[in-house]
Legacy VTK file of the C-alpha trace (Angstrom):
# vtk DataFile Version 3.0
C-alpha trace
ASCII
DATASET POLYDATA
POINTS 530 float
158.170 70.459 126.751
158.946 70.465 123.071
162.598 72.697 124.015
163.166 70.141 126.848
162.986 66.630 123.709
165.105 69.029 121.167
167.818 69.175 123.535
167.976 65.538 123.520
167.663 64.663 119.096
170.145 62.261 117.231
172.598 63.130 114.777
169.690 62.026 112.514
167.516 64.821 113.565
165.009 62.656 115.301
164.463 61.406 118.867
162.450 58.440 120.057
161.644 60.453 122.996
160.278 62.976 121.361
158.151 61.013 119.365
157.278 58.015 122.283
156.767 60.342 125.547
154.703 62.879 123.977
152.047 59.875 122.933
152.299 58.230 125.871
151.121 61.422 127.812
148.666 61.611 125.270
147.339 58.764 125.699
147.348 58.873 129.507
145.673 62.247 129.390
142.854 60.631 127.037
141.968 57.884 129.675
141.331 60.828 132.483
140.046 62.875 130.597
137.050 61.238 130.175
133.650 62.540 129.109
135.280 66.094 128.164
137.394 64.748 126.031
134.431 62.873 124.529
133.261 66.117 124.138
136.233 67.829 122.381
136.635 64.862 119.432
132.993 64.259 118.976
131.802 65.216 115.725
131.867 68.769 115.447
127.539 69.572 114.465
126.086 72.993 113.814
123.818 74.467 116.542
124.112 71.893 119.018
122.213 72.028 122.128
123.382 71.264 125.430
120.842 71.229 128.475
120.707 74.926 129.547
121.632 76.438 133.167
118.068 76.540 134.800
116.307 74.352 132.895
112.948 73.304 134.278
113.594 69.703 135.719
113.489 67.417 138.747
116.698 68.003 139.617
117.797 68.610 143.004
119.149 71.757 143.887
123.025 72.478 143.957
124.431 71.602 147.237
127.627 72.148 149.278
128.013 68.445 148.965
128.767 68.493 144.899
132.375 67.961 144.358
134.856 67.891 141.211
134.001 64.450 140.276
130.784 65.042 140.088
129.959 66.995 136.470
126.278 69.077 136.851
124.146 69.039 133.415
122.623 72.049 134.399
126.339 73.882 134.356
125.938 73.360 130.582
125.061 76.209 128.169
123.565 76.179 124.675
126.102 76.292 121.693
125.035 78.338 118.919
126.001 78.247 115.123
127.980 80.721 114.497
128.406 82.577 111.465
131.554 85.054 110.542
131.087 87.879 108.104
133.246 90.596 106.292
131.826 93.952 107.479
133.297 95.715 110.639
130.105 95.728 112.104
130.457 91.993 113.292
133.042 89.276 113.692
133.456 86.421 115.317
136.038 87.043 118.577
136.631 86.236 122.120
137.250 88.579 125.048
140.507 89.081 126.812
140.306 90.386 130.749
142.012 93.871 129.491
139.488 94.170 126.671
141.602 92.875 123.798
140.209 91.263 121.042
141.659 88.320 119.301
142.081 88.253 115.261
139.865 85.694 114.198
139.478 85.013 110.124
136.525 86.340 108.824
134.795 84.772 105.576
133.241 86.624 103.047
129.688 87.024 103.218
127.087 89.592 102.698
126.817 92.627 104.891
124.229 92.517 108.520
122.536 95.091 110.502
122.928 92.945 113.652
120.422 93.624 116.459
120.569 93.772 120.428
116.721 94.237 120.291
114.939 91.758 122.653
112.123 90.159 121.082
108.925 89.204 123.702
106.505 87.103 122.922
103.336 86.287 125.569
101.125 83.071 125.670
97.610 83.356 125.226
96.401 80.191 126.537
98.125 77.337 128.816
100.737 76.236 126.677
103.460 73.244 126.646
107.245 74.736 126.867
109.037 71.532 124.813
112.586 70.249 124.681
112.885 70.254 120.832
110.700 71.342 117.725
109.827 68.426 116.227
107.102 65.603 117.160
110.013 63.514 118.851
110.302 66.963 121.737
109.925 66.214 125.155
107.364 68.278 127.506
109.504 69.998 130.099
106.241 71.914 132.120
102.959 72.794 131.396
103.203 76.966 131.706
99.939 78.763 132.134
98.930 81.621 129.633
100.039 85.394 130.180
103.384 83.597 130.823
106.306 86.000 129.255
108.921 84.467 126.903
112.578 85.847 125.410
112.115 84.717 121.506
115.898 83.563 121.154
116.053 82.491 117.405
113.640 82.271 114.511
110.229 79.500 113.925
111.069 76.345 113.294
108.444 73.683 112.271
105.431 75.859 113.853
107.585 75.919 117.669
109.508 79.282 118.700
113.212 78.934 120.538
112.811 80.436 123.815
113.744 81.481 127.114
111.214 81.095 129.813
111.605 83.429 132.412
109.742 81.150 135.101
107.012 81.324 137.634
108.763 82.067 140.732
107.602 79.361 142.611
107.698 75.483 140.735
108.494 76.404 137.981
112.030 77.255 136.967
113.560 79.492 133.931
115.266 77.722 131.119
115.462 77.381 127.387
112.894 75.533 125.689
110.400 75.743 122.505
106.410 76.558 122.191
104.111 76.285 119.980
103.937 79.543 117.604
100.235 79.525 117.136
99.872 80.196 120.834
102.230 83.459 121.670
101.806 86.519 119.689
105.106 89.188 120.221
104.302 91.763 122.657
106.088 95.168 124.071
109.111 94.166 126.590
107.616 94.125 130.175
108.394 97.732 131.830
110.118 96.502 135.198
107.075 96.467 138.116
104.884 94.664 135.701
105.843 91.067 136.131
107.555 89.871 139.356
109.139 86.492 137.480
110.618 88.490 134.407
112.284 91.092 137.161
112.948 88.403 139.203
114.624 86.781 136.171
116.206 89.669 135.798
118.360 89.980 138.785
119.673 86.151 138.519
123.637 85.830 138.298
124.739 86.126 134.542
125.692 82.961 132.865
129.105 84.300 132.227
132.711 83.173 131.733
134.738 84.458 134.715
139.182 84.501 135.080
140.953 84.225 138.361
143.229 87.039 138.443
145.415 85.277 141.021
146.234 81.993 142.064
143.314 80.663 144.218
141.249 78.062 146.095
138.377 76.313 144.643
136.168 74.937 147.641
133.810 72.407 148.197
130.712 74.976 148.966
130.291 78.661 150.050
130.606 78.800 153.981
133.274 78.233 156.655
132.804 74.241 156.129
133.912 74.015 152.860
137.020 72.209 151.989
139.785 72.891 149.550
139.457 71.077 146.806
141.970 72.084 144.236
144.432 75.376 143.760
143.618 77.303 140.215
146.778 78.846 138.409
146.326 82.705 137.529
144.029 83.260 134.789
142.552 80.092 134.791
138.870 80.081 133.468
135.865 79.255 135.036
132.457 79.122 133.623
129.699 80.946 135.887
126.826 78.560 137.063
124.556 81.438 138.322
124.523 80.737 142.073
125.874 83.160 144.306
126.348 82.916 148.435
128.028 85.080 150.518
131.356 85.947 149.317
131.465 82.930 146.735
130.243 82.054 143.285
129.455 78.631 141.919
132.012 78.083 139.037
132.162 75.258 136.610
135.697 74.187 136.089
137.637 71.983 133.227
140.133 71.167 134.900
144.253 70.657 133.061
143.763 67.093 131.438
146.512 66.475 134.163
146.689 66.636 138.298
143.573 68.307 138.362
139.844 66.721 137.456
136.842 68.827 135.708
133.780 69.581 138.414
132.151 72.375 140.231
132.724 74.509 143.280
132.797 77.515 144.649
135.075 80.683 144.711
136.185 83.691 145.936
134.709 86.616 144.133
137.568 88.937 144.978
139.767 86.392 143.320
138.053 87.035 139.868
137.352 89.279 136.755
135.060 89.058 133.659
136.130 87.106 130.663
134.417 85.990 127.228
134.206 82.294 126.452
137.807 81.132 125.219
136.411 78.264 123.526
137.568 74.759 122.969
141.259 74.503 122.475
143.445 71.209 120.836
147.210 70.867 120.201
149.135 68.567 117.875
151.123 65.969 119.664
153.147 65.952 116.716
153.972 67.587 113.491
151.339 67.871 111.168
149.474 69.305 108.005
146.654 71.897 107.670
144.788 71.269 105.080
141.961 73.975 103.192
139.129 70.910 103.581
138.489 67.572 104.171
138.177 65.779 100.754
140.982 64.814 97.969
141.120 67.678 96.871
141.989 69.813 99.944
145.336 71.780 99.248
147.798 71.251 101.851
148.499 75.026 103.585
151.272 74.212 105.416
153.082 72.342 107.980
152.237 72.887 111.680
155.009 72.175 114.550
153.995 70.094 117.337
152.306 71.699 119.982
150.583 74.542 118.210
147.630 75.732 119.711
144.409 75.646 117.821
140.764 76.799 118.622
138.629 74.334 117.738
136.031 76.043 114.965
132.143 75.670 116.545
129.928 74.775 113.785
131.840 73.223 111.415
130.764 70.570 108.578
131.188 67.392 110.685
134.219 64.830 109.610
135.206 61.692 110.771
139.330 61.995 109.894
139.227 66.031 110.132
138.369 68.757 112.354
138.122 72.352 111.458
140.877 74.588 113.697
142.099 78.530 114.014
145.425 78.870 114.060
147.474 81.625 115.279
150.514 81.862 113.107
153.953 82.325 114.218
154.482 85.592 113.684
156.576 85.276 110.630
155.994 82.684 108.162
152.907 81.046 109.413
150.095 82.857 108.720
146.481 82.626 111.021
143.628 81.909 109.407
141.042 78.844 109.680
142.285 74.870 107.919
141.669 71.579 108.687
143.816 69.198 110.951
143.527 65.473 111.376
141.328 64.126 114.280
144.248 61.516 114.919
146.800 63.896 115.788
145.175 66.310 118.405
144.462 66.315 121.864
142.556 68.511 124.456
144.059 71.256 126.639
142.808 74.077 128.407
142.435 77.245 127.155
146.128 79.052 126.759
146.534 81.748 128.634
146.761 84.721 127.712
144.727 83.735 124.200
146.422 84.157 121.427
145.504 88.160 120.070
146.296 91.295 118.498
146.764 94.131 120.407
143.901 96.901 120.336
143.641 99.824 122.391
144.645 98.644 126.248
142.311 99.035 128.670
143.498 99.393 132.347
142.465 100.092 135.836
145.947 99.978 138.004
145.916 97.193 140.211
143.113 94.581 140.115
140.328 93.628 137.484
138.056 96.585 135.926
135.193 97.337 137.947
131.853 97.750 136.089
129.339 99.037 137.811
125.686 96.994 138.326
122.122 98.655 138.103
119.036 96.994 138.880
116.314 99.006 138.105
113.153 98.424 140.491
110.351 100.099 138.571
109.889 102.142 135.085
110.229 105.138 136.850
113.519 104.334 138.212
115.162 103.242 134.562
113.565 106.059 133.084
114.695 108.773 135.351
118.407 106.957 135.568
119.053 107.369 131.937
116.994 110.662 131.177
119.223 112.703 133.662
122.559 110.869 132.027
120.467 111.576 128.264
119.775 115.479 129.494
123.833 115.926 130.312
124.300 114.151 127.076
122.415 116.550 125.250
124.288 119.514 125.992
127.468 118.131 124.142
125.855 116.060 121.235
122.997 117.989 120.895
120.664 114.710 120.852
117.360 114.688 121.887
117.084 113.231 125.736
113.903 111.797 124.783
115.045 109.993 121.618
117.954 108.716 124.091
115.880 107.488 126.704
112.985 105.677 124.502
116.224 104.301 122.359
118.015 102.952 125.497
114.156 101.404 126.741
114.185 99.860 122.841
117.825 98.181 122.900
118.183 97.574 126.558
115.221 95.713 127.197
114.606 98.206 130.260
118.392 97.281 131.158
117.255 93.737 131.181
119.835 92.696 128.315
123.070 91.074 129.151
124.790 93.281 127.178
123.557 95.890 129.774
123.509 94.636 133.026
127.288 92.920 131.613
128.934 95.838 129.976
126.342 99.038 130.772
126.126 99.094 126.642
122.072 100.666 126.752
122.409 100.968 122.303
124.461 98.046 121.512
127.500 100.369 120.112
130.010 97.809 119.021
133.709 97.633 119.543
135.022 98.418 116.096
137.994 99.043 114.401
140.139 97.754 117.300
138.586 99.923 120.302
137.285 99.349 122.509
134.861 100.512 125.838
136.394 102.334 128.600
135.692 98.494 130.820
136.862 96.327 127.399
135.072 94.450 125.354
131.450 92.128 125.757
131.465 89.096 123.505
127.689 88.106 122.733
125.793 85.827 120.057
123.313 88.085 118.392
120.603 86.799 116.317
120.905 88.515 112.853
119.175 88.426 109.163
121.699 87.767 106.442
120.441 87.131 102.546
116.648 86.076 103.751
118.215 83.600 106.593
118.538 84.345 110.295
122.369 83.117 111.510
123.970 83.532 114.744
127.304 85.435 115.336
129.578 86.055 117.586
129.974 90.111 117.696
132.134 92.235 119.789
129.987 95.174 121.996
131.946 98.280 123.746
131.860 97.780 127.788
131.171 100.645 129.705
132.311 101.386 134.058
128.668 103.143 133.907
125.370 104.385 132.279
126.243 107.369 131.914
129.637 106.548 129.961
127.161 104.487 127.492
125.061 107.430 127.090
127.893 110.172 126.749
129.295 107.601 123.641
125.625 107.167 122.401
125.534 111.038 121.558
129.067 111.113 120.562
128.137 108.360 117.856
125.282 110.668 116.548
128.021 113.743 116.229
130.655 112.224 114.475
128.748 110.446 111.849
128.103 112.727 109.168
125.183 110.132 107.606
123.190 111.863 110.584
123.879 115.252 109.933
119.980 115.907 108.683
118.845 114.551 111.507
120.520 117.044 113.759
119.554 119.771 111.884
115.799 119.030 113.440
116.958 118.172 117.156
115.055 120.813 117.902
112.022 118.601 116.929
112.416 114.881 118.663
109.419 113.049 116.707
111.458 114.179 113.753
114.619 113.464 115.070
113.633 109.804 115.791
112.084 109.565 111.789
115.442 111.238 110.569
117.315 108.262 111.974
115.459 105.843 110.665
115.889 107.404 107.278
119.444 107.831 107.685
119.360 104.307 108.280
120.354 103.883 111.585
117.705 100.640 112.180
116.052 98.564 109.402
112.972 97.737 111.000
110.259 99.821 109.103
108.561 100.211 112.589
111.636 101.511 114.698
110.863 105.389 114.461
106.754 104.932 115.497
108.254 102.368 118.377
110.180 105.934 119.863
107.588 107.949 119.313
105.247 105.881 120.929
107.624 104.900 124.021
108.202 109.440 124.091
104.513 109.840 123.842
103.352 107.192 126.458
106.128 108.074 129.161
106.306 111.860 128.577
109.771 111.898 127.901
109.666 115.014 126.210
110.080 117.055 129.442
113.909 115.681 129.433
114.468 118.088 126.191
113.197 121.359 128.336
LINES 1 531
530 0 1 2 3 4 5 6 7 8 9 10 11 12 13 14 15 16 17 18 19 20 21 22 23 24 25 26 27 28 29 30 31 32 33 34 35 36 37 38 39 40 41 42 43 44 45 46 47 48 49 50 51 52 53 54 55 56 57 58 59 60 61 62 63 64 65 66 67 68 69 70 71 72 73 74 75 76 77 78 79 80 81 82 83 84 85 86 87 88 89 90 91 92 93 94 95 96 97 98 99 100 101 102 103 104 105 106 107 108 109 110 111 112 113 114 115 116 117 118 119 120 121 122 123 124 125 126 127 128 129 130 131 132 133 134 135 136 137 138 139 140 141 142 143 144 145 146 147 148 149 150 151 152 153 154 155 156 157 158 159 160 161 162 163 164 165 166 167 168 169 170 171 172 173 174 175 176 177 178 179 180 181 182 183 184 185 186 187 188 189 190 191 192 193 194 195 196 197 198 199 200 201 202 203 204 205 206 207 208 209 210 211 212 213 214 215 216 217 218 219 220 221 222 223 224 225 226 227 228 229 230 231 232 233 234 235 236 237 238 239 240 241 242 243 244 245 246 247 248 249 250 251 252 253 254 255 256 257 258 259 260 261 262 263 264 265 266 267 268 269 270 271 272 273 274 275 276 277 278 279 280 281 282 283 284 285 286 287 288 289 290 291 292 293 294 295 296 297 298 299 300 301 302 303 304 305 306 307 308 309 310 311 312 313 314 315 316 317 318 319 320 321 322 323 324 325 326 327 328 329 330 331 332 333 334 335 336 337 338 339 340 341 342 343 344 345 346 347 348 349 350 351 352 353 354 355 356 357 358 359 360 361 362 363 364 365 366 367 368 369 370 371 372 373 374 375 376 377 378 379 380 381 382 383 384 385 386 387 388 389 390 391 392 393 394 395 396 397 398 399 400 401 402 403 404 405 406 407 408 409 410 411 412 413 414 415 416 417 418 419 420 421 422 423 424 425 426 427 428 429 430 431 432 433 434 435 436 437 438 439 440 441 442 443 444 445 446 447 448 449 450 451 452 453 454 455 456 457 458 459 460 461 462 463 464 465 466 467 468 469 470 471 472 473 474 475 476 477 478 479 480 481 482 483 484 485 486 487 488 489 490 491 492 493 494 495 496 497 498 499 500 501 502 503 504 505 506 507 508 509 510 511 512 513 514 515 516 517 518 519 520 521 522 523 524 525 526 527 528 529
């Protein structure tokens, strides 16, 4: 669009088409737009909370009937703060369908140890599960004690953040808060144990998904659905967890354009994984980035119209100013993070491909990477999964099978996590200095402890086609890293093993080596080092 108005400038160098059209789409694209572009120039706050997918309510289900004028709450995910820091063992990114990672501008902070670690926690009396931590919180359900919870941040104001796996029956799972003095933290549930946390457990991912092709979006999942809109290639589509037949229920944002936000349904062969690509803006006309928002913000530089910025999640709210990555232009124009005023952006949809540096490619041929899917029925089934991988392992890294297996129940959550069932990452190995897993890369928010405060960030895993391929790199990490050279001197000796690692500094939880040897002593997984 911009090539098509410099074709047409005055001998002055400007054109009142250029300057006139591009507004008047604007402003055309504002009015239909409607409550998502509410969403995109409403003060930016940290850690806001959007009703979660699931959440217990008296909502009716999701029918056939729900079309793309009619937005569903429920589609809605909660937006964490996120936190960027200087180490290579986090940053914040966003996934590409090849794996490729984009450069994002990191701030400096002090170094994490970032966690995968699922923390349980178990009421011990009937308990309230409440919308909010303070006295103004809503009660969502009344959830009877024994009831298992995901802890998903830290205690606020004597409530706990968490996810409630449900009942099975009335009531539904969802994020919510309880009171701390009535869970205490308990071992994850060994699947077999509880039929709503392995029920739970097999529910559709709330993931971001990318049509690889152009494709239909339909009204519902059967023969009687209608056509309600073609997607370009690449477009992307946030999951909504239901799955039927050959379809999956997507939430899409539509263009700002011809085609209006909504749900529906479509095609799984049509689509591939994808990270969340954010919210994106461009400049309907020249502007300035600026380092802040105050008098004396220094003005970086000039930005052309129609850049395309990410809009930063988080960020100090400001009334005139919004916070924005930028991409450069590959010569002058570097990336990096500014501010940009409110006045002179508008929504668009996530470009495709997102703007990235290249890291190691990841391909598969034809078609989207295949990943393959384990749902494990019983302890004995995740256990003996992973110890024959671990035992294979062993011969080439010289690990410990038992230290592997009792590690992958530790990190995986029984291969619970998302990061496992998503990416078959069992350790949490992250995708560092540009490479990534032999399936690409898994974007999650981990929960971390930086200078005495917990933060959320946005952290790049390795994905893995298989188990086994997690395992195999599991031992491989061990070999190459001479820190842990002591403790493969004593693989001979797994309890020893397991302490070696902690002292090498491989977790910082004081606890981590006695949590092995306990899982190794209460499983017998021992007879996977014979």
């Amino acid at each position: 669009m911009a090539r098509r108005y410099q074709a047409r400038r005055t001998s002055t160098g400007r054109s009142w088409p250029g300057v006139l059209v591009p507004l008047v789409l604007f402003v055309v694209t504002v009015a239909a737009s409607g409550e998502l572009q509410r969403v995109s120039f409403g003060p930016l706050t940290a850690g806001t909370q959007f009703p979660a997918a699931g959440m217990p309510t008296s909502t009716s289900a999701v029918s056939a009937a729900d079309s793309l004028g009619q937005p569903d709450q429920r589609l809605d995910m909660v937006t964490l703060e996120a936190r960027a820091v200087d180490d290579v063992t986090t940053s914040s990114v966003q996934v590409l369908p090849a794996g490729n990672v984009p450069d994002a501008p990191l701030q400096l902070t002090a170094r994490v140890t970032p966690t995968t670690r699922t923390r349980w926690v178990r009421s011990t009396s009937d308990t309230m599960l409440w919308s909010g931590s303070d006295s103004a919180a809503a009660a969502f359900t009344q959830v009877p004690g024994g009831s298992f919870f995901r802890a998903t941040g830290p205690e606020v104001d004597g409530r706990v953040p968490v996810y409630y796996v449900g009942d099975g029956l009335l009531r539904r799972p969802g994020n919510g808060w309880v009171d701390a003095g009535r869970v205490v933290t308990v071992d994850a549930p060994p699947p077999g144990q509880d039929s709503a946390v392995d029920a739970d457990a097999s529910r559709p991912l709330p993931v971001w998904v990318q049509a690889h092709r152009v494709t239909t979006l339909w009204s519902g999942p059967d023969g009687n659905a209608v056509s309600l809109t073609e997607l370009p290639q690449w477009t992307f589509l946030k999951v909504a967890g239901l799955e039927r037949g050959e379809r999956l229920l997507v939430n899409y944002a539509g263009d700002y354009a011809s085609r209006q936000s909504g749900i529906g349904w479509i095609d799984q062969s049509a689509i591939g994984p994808a990270g969340d690509p954010g919210r994106w803006v461009t400049n309907h006309r020249a502007t300035t980035l600026w380092s802040g928002v105050d008098g004396n913000a220094v003005r970086f530089a000039d930005l052309p119209q129609w850049s395309k910025l990410r809009i930063v999640e988080g960020a100090p709210p400001d009334s005139a100013r919004m916070e924005v990555e930028f991409f450069g232009d590959g010569r002058a124009l570097q990336a990096g993070a500014a501010w940009i005023a409110r006045a002179d952006v508008g929504p668009i949809t996530p470009p495709v491909p997102l703007p990235a540096r290249a890291i190691t490619p990841v391909t598969s041929g034809a078609g989207p990477l295949q990943v393959e899917q384990r749902a494990f029925t019983s302890t004995a089934d995740f256990i003996d999964t992973v110890g024959a991988a671990a035992q294979r392992s062993r011969k080439m890294s010289g690990v410990p099978a038992s230290v592997t297996v009792a590690q992958a129940i530790l990190e995986s959550d029984w291969g619970r996590s998302r990061l496992t069932r998503q990416g078959n990452n069992l350790f949490g190995i992250k995708a560092l200095g540009g490479v990534s897993g032999p399936a690409g890369v898994v974007t999650l928010a981990t929960w971390e402890y930086v200078d005495g405060a917990n933060v959320i960030v946005q952290a790049p895993f390795k994905a893995y086609k298989t188990l086994e391929q997690s395992v195999d790199d599991h031992g491989a990490f061990f070999a190459r890293n001479r820190r842990y050279a002591a403790a493969l001197a004593v693989a001979n000796d797994a309890r020893a093993f397991a302490r070696a690692i902690q002292d090498a500094g491989y977790a910082t939880d004081p606890s981590y080596a006695a949590k092995l040897i306990g899982l190794m002593d209460r499983y017998n997984l021992y007879r996977f080092d014979s």
